[in-house]
Every structure is written in C-alpha cells, then in structure tokens.
N, C-alpha and C positions, 0 to 999 in steps of 0.2 A: 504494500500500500504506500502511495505514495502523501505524502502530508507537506503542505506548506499553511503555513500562517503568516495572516500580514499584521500590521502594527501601525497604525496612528498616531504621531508621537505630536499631539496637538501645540506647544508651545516646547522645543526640542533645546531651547536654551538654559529650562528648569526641567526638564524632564529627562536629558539625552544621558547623564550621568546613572540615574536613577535606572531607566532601560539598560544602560550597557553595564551596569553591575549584574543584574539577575540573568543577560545573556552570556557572561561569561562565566557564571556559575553554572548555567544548566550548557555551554560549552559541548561538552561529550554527545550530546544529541543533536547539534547540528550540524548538518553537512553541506550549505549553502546556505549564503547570507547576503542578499542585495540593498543597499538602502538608496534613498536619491531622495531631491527636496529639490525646492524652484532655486535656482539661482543664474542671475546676470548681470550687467552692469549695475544696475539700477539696484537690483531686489537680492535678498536673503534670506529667503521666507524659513520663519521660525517654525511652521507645519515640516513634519517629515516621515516618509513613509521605508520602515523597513520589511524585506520579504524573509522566510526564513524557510529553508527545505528542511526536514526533520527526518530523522533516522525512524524506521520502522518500531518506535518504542511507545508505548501510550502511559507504562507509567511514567518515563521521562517528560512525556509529553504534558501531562498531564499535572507531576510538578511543576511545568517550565510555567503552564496557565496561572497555577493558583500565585505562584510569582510575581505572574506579570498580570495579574487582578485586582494585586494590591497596590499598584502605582494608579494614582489619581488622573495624572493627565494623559493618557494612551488609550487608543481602542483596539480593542484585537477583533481578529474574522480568519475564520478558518476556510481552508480548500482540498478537497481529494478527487486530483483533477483526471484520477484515473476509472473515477465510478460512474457507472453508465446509467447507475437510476435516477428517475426523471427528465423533465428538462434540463437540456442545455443551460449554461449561463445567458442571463442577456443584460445588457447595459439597462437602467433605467433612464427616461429621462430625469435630469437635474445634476446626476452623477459629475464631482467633480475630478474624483480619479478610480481609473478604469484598471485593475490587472487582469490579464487572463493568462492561465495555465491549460499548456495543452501535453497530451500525454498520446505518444508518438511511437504506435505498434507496428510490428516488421518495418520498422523505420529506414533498410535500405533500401527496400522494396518502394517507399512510399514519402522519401523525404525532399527529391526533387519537386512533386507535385506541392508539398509543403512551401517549399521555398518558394514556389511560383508564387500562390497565397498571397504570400508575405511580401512577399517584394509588390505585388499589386496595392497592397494596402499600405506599402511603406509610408508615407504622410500619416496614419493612424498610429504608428507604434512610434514612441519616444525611446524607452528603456526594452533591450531583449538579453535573455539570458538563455543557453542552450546548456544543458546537461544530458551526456549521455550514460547510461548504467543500466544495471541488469535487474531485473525485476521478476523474483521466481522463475529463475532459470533465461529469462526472454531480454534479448538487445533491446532497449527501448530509449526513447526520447524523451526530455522533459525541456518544454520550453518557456519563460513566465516572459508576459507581455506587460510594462508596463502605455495604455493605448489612454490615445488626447484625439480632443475633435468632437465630430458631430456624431452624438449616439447612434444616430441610424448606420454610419460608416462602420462604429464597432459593431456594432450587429450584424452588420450583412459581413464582415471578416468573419466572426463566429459561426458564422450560419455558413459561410463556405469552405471552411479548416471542417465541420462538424459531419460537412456533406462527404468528406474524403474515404471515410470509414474508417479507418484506422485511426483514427484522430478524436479525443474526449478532451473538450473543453470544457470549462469552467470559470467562475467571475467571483471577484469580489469588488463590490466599491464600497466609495466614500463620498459622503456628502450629499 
C-alpha cells in the first residue's frame, strides 16, 4: 500500500520548527519528502505545503498522526493513490492547491502514454515528483502532482491519466 500525507503548514514561520521536530522523530517511516511554498520577487508566503511518502507501517503511521495532531497550526489529509475504490479524485471548485498522486502499473508497458498526458497538461503541473519501487513483488510508479490553474484543466488531466488503465489517481486539496 502505498501512503502519502500532505501537511498544511498554515503560518510556516511559527509552525515550521514545531513540524520539523515531530518529522524527524517519526524519520524511520518516511521514505519521500516534498515541500514547496509560493515564493518570488515580490512574495514569501508564510502558507507551506509538505508531501510525505510513508513506508508500508500504520503503526508508524499512525504515531506520526497523533504527533502531528497536536500542532495547532497544520492540517493534514491523507492519500492511497493506489486504491481503486470509488471515485477518482476530482479538483473542486475554489481549491487553492491541487496535489495529485498517481500510481503507475506495468509502468514500462505504459509510461510513455503517461508522459504524453503530462506533457499535454504541462501549464497545469507546477511541482512533479516521480518514484519508482516495487510494490508486492510489481515494478510500479509513483508520481505526486503538485497542479495550478483552472479546475476544469485538472480535471480533465485526471480524467485522462484515469482513462489509461493502469493509472489510479487521487487528490487532495486545500482551500
């Protein structure tokens, strides 16, 4: 199974200290770590969103939560962007940040069609992250989008990575 949680680090100037202690206490269970936040000339923004891939462990897991439930200013949201029940993820409207995880089976059979995707949608995706690992026995892919723009554009991304077949997406936002 694969497990990512994301993090809301609402005001990252009083809170980033407080987050980065209890992530590298629970350390041992993660195995990929992305963070990003707006930054340009102009801006610095104190909002900051980390991803985190987690090792197949739920009691780890599940300490790392109670952890990071006790910090005031964070929101967590969890994703297992390898499960195929129900719906697909979709963007809402208002969402101000969009990630999507996609999990990426017989992925040499099937990862140029991938690519194509994505490179069609490039303007949608800002942050990508590609992981490749084994997953009860099977080569597979793991890719985390972080995706900007007009809902409808992540949507119809989702809706055509979903259409591939081998491909399980998944969303979380914020805002």
């Amino acid at each position: 199974m694969v497990r990512i949680i994301a993090i809301r680090v609402i005001d990252r100037i009083k809170e980033s200290g407080h987050t980065q202690k209890v992530l590298s206490k629970h350390s041992a269970i993660i195995k990929s770590r992305l963070g990003f936040h707006e930054l340009n000339e102009d801006k610095c923004s104190r909002e900051a969103y980390i991803l985190l891939h987690l090792k197949n462990d739920e009691l780890g897991e599940k300490n790392l939560m109670e952890d990071l439930d006790k910090i005031y200013g964070i929101e967590i949201k969890r994703m297992n962007p390898g499960e195929r029940t129900g719906q697909p993820g979709t963007i809402p409207a208002g969402s101000t940040v969009a990630v999507a995880g996609l999990i990426i089976k017989n992925r040499s059979e099937i990862i140029s069609e991938v690519q194509k995707v994505l490179t069609s949608f490039g303007c949608t995706i800002r942050t990508r992250l590609g992981i490749n690992q084994e997953l009860n026995g099977e080569e597979m892919g793991l890719i985390l989008l972080e995706l900007i723009g007009d809902n409808s554009e992540m949507n119809k991304l989702i809706q055509r990575l979903n259409d591939l077949g081998d491909v399980s997406v998944r969303t979380i936002t914020f805002g």
